[in-house]
PLY file of the C-alpha trace (Angstrom):
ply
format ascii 1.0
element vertex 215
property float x
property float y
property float z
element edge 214
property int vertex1
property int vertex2
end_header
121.98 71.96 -67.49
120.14 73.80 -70.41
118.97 71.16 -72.87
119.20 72.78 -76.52
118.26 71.03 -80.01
120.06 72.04 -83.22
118.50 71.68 -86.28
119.83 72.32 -89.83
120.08 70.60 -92.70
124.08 71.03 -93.35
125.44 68.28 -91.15
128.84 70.46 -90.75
127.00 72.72 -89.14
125.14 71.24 -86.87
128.62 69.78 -85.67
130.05 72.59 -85.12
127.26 74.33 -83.21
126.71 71.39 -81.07
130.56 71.07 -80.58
131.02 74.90 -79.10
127.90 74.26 -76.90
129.31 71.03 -75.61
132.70 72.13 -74.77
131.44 75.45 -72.48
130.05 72.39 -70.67
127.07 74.26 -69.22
124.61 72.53 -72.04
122.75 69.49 -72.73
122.86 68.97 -76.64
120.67 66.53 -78.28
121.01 64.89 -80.87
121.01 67.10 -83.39
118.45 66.39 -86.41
118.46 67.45 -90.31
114.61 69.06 -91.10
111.63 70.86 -90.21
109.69 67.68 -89.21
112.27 66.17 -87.60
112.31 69.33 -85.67
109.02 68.66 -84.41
109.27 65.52 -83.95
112.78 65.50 -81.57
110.96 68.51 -79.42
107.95 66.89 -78.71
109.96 63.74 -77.40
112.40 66.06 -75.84
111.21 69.17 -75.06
114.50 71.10 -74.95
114.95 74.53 -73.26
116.20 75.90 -76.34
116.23 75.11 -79.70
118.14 76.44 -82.52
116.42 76.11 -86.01
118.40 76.89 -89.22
115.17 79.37 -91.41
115.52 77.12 -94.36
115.39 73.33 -95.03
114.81 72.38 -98.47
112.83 70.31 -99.23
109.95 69.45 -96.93
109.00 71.52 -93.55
110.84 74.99 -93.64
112.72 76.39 -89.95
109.86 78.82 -90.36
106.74 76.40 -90.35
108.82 74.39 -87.70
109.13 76.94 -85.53
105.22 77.83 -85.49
104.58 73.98 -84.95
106.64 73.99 -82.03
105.15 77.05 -80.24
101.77 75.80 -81.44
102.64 72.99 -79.33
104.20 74.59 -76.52
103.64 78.55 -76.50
106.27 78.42 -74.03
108.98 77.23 -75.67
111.87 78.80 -76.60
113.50 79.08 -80.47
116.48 80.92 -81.66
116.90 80.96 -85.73
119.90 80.36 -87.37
121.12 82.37 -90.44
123.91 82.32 -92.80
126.88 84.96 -93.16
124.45 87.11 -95.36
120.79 86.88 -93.26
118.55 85.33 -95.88
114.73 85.41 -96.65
112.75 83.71 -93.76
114.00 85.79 -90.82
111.15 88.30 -90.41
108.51 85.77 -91.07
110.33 83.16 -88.51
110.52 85.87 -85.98
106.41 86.69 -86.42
106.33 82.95 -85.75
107.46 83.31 -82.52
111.72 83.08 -82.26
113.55 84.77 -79.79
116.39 86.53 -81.78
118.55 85.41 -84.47
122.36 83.98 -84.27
124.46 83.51 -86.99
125.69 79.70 -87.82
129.15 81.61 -88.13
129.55 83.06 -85.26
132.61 82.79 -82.50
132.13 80.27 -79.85
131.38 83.11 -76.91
128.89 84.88 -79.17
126.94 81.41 -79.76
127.12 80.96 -76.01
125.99 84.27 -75.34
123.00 84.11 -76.79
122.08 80.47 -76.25
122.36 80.94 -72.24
120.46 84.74 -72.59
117.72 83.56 -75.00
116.94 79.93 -72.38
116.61 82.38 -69.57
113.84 84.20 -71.56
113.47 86.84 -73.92
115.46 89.70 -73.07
116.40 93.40 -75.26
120.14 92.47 -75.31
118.90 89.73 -77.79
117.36 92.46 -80.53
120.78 94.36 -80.81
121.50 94.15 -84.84
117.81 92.29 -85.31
116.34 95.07 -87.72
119.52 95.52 -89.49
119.77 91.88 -90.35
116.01 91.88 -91.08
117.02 95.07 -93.51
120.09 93.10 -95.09
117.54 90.02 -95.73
115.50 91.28 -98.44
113.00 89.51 -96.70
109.12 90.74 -97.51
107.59 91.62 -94.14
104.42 89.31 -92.71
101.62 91.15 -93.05
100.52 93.00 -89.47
97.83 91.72 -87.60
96.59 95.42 -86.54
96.65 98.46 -87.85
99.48 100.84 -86.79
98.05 102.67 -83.76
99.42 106.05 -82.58
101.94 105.83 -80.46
103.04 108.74 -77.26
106.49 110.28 -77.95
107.81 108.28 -74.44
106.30 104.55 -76.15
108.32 105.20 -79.52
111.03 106.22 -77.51
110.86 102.84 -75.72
110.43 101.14 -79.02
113.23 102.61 -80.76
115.70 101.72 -77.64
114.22 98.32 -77.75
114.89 97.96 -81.59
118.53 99.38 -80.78
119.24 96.48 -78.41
119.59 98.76 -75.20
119.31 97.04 -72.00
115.82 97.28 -69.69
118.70 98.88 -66.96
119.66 101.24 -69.68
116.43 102.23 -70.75
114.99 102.72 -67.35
117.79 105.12 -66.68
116.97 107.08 -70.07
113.40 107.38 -69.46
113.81 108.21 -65.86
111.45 105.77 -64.64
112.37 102.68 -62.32
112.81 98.87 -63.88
109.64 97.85 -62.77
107.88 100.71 -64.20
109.99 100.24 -67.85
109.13 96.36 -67.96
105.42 97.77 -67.37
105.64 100.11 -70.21
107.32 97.88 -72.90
104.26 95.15 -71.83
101.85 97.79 -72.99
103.65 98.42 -75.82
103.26 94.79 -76.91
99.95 94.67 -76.28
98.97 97.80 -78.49
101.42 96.47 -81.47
100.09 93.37 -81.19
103.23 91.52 -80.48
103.68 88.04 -78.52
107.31 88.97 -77.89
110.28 91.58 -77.88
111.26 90.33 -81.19
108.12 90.75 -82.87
107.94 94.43 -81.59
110.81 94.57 -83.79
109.31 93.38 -86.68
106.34 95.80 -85.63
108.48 99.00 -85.79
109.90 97.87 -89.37
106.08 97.11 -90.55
104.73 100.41 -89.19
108.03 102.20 -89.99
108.45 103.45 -86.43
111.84 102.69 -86.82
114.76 102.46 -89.88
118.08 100.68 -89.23
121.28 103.12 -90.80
0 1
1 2
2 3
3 4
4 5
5 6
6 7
7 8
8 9
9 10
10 11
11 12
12 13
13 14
14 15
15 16
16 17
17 18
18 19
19 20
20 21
21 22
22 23
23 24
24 25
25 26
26 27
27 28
28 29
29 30
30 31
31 32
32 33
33 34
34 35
35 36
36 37
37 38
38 39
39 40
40 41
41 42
42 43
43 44
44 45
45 46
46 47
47 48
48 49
49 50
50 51
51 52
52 53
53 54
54 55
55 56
56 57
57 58
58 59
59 60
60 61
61 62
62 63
63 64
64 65
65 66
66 67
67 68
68 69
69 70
70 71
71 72
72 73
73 74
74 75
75 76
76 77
77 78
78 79
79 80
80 81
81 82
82 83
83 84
84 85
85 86
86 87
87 88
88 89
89 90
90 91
91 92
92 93
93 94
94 95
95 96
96 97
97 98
98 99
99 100
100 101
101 102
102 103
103 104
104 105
105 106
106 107
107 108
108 109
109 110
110 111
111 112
112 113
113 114
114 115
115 116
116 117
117 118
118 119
119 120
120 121
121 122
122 123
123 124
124 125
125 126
126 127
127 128
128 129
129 130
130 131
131 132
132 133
133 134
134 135
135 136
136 137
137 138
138 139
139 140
140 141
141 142
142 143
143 144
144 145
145 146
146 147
147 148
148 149
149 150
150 151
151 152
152 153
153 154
154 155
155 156
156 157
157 158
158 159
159 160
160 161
161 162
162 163
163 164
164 165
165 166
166 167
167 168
168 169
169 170
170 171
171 172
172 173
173 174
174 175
175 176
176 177
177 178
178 179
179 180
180 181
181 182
182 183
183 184
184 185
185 186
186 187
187 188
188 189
189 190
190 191
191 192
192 193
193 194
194 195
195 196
196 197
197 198
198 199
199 200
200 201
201 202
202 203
203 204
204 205
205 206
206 207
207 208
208 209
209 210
210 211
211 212
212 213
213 214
């Protein structure tokens, strides 16, 4: 079964989340823990498939700098945040840390489920669907870019805006006439020349660079 760690420092929460992943009985749920360096410390004794970090933890260690702890530790690990109703501040910045996507603490049991089993199989464009827009609704200040915006063909910001848009790589293939082997080629490129670790952070990229504007 998928191992996942919840963290969040509302202890209602964390029951709940760990509840609806217990009950679709196809998860492992640790014990769930309460801070940013409890965070840390459960994964490194754990190492979960998944973990899913609430962005902010007054006081002490934020979901943010406990997220970049844990991929420091282990780039390949896996982190989904966890936002309130409204998305708050911390969501860009936790995302440029290295999460996955974003899920919000409020959401139905099958959505939570959804995105916990896509997000421990790896990263995956179905998981940026709504990203920017909650980004938008945040308020949050953007992380500063760690290149300068390069030039991109009409095909790559094509790729990036159906990326952004949450298409699938099956959809996306089909739109740019190109097979999925040769799509999954192109968005790695794109990566590389935005300077992003992950299909989030392209994301964040197109927002920084304003390649792309969520309506």
């Amino acid at each position: 079964m998928t191992s996942v760690l919840v963290v969040d420092d509302d202890s209602w929460t964390t029951r709940a989340v760990t509840a609806a992943l217990r009950d679709n009985g196809d998860f492992e749920v640790l014990d769930p823990v309460h801070s940013g360096e409890e965070a840390v410390e459960s994964f490194t004794a754990h190492r979960p498939d998944l973990v899913l970090m609430d962005v902010n933890m007054p006081p002490g260690m934020s979901g943010v700098d406990a997220t970049a702890a844990i991929l420091e530790h282990d780039p390949d690990s896996r982190v989904v945040l966890l936002t309130t109703v409204a998305p708050g501040p911390g969501i860009a910045r936790g995302l440029e840390a290295g999460a996955l996507a974003v899920v919000n603490k409020t959401a139905g049991e099958e959505e939570l489920v959804s995105v916990v089993r896509a997000a421990s199989a790896g990263e995956s464009p179905e998981l940026l669907k709504g990203l920017a827009e909650d980004i938008s609704i945040s308020g949050d200040e953007l992380p500063e870019a760690p290149t300068s915006a390069p030039q991109l063909t009409d095909r790559e910001l094509e790729l990036l805006i159906l990326l952004c848009q949450g298409h699938g790589y099956d959809e996306i293939a089909e739109a740019q006439f190109v097979t999925m082997s040769t799509m999954k080629t192109h968005a790695k490129n794109l990566r590389i020349k935005l300077g992003a670790k992950n299909l989030a952070q392209l994301v964040v990229r197109a927002l920084q660079f304003k390649y792309y504007s969520p309506e």
